[in-house]
Backbone as CSV, one residue per row, in Angstrom:
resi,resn,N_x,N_y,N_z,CA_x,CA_y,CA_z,C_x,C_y,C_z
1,UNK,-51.482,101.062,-29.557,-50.548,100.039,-29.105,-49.218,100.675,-28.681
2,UNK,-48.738,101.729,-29.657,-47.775,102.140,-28.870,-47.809,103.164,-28.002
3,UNK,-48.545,103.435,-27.814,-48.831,104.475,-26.329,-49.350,103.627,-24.986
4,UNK,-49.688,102.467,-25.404,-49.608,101.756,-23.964,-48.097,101.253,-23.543
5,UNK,-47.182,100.871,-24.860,-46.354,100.656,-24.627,-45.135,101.469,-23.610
6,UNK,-45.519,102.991,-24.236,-44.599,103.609,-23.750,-44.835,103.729,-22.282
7,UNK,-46.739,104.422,-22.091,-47.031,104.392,-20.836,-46.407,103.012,-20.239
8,UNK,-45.936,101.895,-20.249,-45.995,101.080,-19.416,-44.283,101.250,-19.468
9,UNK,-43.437,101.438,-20.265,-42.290,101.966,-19.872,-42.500,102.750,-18.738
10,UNK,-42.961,104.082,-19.259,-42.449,105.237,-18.393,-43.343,105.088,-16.536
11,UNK,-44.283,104.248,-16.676,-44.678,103.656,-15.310,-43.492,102.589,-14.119
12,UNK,-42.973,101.545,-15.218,-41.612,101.383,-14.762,-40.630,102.507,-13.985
13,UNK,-40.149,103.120,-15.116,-39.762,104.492,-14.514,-39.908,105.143,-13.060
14,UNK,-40.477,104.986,-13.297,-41.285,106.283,-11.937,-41.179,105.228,-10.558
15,UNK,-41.674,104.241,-10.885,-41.740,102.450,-10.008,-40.483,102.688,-9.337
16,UNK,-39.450,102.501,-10.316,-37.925,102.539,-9.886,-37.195,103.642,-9.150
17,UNK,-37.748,105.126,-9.812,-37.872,106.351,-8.922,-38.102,106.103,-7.549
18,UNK,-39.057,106.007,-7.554,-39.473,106.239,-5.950,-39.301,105.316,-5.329
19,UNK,-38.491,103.765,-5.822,-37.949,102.704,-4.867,-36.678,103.459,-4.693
20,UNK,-36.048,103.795,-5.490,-34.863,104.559,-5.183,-34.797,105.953,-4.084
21,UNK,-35.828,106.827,-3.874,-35.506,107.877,-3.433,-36.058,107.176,-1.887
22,UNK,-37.325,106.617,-2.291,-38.006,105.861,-0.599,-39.259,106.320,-0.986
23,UNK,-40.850,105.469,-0.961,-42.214,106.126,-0.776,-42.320,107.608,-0.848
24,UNK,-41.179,108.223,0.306,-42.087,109.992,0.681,-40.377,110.548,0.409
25,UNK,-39.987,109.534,-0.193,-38.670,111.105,-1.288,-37.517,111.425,-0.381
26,UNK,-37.740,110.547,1.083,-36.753,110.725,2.432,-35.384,110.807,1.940
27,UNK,-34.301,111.802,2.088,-33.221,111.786,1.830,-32.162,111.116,3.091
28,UNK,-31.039,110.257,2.435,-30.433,109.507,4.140,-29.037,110.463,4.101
29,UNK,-28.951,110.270,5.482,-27.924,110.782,6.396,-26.065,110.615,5.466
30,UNK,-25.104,111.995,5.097,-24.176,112.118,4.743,-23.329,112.213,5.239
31,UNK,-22.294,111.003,5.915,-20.949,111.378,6.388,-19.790,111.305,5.691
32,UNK,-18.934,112.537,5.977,-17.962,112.846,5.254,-16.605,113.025,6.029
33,UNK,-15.672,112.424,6.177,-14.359,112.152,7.093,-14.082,113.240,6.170
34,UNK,-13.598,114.323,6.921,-12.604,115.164,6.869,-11.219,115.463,7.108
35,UNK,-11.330,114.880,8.115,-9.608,114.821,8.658,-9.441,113.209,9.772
36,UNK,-8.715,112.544,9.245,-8.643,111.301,9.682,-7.561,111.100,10.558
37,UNK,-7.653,110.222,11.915,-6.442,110.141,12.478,-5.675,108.742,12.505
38,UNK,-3.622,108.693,12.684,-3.602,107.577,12.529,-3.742,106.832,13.787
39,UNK,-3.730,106.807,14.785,-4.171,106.321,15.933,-5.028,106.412,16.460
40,UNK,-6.045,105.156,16.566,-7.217,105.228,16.938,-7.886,104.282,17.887
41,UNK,-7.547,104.366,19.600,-7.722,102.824,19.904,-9.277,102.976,20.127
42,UNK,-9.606,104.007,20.406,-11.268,103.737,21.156,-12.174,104.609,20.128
43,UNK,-13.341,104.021,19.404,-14.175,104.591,18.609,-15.522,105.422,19.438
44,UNK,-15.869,106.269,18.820,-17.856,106.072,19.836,-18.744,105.640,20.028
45,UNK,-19.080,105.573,21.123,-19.931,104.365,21.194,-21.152,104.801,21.616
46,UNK,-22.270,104.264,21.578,-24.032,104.760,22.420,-23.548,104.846,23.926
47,UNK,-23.556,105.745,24.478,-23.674,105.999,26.157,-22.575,107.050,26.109
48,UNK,-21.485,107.458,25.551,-20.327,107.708,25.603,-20.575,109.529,25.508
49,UNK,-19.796,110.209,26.790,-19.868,111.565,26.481,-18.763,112.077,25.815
50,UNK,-19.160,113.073,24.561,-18.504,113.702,23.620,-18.511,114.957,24.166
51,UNK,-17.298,115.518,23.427,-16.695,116.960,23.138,-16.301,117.263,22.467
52,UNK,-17.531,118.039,21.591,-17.143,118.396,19.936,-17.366,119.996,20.069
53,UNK,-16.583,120.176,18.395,-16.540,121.567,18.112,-17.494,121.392,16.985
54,UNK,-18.176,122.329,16.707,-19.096,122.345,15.386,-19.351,123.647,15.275
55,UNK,-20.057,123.833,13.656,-20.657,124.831,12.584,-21.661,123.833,12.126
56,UNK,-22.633,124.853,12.524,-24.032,124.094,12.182,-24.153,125.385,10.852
57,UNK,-24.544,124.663,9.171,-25.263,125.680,8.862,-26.269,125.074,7.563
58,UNK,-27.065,126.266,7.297,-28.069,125.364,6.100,-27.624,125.663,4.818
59,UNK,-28.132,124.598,3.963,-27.338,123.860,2.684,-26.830,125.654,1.598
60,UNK,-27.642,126.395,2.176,-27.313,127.752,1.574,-25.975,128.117,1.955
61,UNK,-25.555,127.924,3.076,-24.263,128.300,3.391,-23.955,128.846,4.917
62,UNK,-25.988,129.916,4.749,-25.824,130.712,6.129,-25.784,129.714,7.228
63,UNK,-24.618,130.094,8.182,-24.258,129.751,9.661,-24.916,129.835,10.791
64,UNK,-25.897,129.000,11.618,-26.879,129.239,12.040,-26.259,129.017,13.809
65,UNK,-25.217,128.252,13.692,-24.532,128.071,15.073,-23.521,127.641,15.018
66,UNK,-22.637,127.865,15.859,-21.243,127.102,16.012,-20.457,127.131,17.460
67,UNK,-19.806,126.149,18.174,-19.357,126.271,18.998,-17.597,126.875,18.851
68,UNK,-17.119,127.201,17.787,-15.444,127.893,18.166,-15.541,129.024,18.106
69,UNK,-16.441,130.403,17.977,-16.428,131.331,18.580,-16.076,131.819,20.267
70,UNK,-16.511,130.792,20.995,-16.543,131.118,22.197,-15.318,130.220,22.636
71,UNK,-14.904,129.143,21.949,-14.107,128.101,21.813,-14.595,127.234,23.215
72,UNK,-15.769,126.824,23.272,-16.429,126.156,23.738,-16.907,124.743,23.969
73,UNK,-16.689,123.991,23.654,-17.122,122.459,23.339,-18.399,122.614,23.670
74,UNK,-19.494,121.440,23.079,-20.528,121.062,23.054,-19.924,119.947,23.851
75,UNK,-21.135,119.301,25.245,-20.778,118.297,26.044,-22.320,117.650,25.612
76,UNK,-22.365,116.708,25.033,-23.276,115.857,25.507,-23.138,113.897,25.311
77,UNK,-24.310,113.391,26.223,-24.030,111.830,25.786,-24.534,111.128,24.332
78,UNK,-23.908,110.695,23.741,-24.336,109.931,22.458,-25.325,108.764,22.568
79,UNK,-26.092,108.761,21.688,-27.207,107.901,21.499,-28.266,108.112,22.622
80,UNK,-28.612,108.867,23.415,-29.417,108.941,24.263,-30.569,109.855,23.742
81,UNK,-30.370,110.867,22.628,-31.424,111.409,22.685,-31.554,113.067,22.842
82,UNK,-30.302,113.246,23.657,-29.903,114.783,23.568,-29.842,115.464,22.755
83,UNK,-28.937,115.378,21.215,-28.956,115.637,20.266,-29.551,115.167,19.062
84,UNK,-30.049,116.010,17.768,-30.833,115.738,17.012,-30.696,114.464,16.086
85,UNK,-31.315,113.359,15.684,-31.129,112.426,15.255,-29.712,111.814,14.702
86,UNK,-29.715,113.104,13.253,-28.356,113.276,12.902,-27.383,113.363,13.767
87,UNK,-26.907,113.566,14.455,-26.003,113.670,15.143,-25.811,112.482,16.525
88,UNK,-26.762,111.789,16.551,-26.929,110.459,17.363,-26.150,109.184,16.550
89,UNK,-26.792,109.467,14.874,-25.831,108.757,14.216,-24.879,108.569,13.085
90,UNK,-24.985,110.153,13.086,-23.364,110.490,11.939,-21.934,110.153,13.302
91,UNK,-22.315,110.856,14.439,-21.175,110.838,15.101,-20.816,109.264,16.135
92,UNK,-21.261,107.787,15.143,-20.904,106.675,15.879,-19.635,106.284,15.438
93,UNK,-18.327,105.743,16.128,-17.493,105.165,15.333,-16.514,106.102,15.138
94,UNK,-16.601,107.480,15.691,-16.023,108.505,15.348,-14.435,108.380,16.365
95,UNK,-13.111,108.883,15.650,-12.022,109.068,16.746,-11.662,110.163,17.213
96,UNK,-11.058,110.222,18.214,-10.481,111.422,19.122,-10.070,112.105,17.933
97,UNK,-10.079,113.285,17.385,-9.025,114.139,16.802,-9.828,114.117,15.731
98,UNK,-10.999,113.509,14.942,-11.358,113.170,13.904,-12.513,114.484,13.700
99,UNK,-12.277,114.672,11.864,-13.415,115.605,11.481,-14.227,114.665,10.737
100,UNK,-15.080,115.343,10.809,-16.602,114.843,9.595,-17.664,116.107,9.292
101,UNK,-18.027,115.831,7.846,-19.123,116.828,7.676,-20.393,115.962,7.556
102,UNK,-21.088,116.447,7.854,-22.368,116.189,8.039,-23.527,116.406,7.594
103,UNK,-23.917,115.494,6.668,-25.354,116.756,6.407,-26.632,115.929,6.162
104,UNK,-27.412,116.750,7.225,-28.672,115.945,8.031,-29.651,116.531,6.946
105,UNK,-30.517,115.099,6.676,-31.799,115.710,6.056,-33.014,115.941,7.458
106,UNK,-33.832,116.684,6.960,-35.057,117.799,7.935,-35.384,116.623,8.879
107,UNK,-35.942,115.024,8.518,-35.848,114.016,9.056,-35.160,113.723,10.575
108,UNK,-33.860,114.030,10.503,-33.346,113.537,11.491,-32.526,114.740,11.875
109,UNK,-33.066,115.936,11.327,-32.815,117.217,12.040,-33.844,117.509,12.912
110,UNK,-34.763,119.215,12.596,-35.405,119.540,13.392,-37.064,119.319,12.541
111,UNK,-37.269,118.352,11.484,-38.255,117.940,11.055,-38.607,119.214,10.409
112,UNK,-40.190,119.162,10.280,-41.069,120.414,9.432,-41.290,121.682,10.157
113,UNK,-40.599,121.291,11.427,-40.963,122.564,12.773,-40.072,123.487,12.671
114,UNK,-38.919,122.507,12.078,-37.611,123.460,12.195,-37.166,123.937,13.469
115,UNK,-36.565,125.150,13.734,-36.115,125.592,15.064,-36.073,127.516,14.832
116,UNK,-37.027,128.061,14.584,-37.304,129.461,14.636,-36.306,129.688,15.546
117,UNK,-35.907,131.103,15.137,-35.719,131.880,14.201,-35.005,131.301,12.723
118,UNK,-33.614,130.637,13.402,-32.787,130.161,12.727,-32.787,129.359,11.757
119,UNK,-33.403,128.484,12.127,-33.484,127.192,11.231,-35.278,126.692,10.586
120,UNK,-35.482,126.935,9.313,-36.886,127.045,8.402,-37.147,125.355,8.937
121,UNK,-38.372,124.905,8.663,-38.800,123.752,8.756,-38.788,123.078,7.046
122,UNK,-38.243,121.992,7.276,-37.823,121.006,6.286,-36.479,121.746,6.046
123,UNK,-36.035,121.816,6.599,-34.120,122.483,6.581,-33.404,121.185,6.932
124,UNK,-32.454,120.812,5.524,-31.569,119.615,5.535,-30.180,120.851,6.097
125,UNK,-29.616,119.991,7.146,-28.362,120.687,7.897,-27.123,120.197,7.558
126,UNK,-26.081,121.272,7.625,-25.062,120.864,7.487,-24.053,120.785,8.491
127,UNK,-23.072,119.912,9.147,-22.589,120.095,10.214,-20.770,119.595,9.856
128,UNK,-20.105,120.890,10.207,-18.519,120.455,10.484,-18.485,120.305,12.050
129,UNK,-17.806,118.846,11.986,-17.234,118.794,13.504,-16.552,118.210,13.676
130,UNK,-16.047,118.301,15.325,-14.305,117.606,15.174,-14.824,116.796,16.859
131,UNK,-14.271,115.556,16.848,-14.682,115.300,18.517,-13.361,115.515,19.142
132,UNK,-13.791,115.798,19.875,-12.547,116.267,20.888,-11.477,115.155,22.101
C-alpha cells in the first residue's frame, strides 16, 4: 500500500516535469535588454531591415562569429526568414541604440545539424547584439 502510494506521488512528479519543460524537454527563447534607450519612437517590426552588431558564441563561451572585428554590420530583413529562428524573434520590438543578449536554444538555432565546423548540432547559442 505504501509503495503504490509513493509510486503514484512520484508519477505526479514527473507528469508536472515534463508539462513544465514541454513533451521533448524544448528549451524557449532568452531575451536579455542590456542596454536600454530613453528615446524610442519606432520599435521592429516583421519586414523591417536591420543593422546589427553581434557575437555569436556557444554556451561554453567559445566565439564562433561576430560582426565588430571588421566593424561591419550584419544587413538583413526581419521576420522573413533570412536569419535563424532566434533571431527572427528575440530581435522584435527592439530600439535603435538598444542591446540584448540572446540565447537561442538548438530549436530555433541551427537544429541537430548545427553549422560545421563551428557550431556542434544541438548547440543552444548565445548572441550579444546591438541594432543599429
Amino acid at each position: 500500500m505504501r509503495l503504490s502510494w509513493v509510486l503514484t506521488v512520484l508519477s505526479i512528479c514527473l507528469s508536472a516535469l515534463v508539462t513544465a519543460t514541454g513533451a521533448e524537454g524544448k528549451r524557449k527563447l532568452q531575451i536579455g535588454v542590456k542596454k536600454r534607450v530613453d528615446h524610442c519612437p519606432i520599435k521592429s517590426r516583421k519586414g523591417d531591415v536591420l543593422h546589427m552588431h553581434y557575437t555569436g558564441k556557444l554556451e561554453d563561451g567559445t566565439e564562433f562569429d561576430s560582426s565588430l572585428p571588421q566593424n561591419q554590420p550584419f544587413v538583413f530583413s526581419l521576420g522573413t526568414g533570412q536569419v535563424i529562428k532566434g533571431w527572427d524573434q528575440g530581435l522584435l520590438g527592439m530600439c535603435e541604440g538598444e542591446k540584448r543578449k540572446l540565447v537561442i536554444p538548438s530549436e530555433l538555432g541551427y537544429g541537430e545539424r548545427g553549422a560545421p565546423p563551428k557550431i556542434p548540432g544541438g548547440a543552444t547559442l548565445v548572441f550579444e547584439v546591438e541594432l543599429l
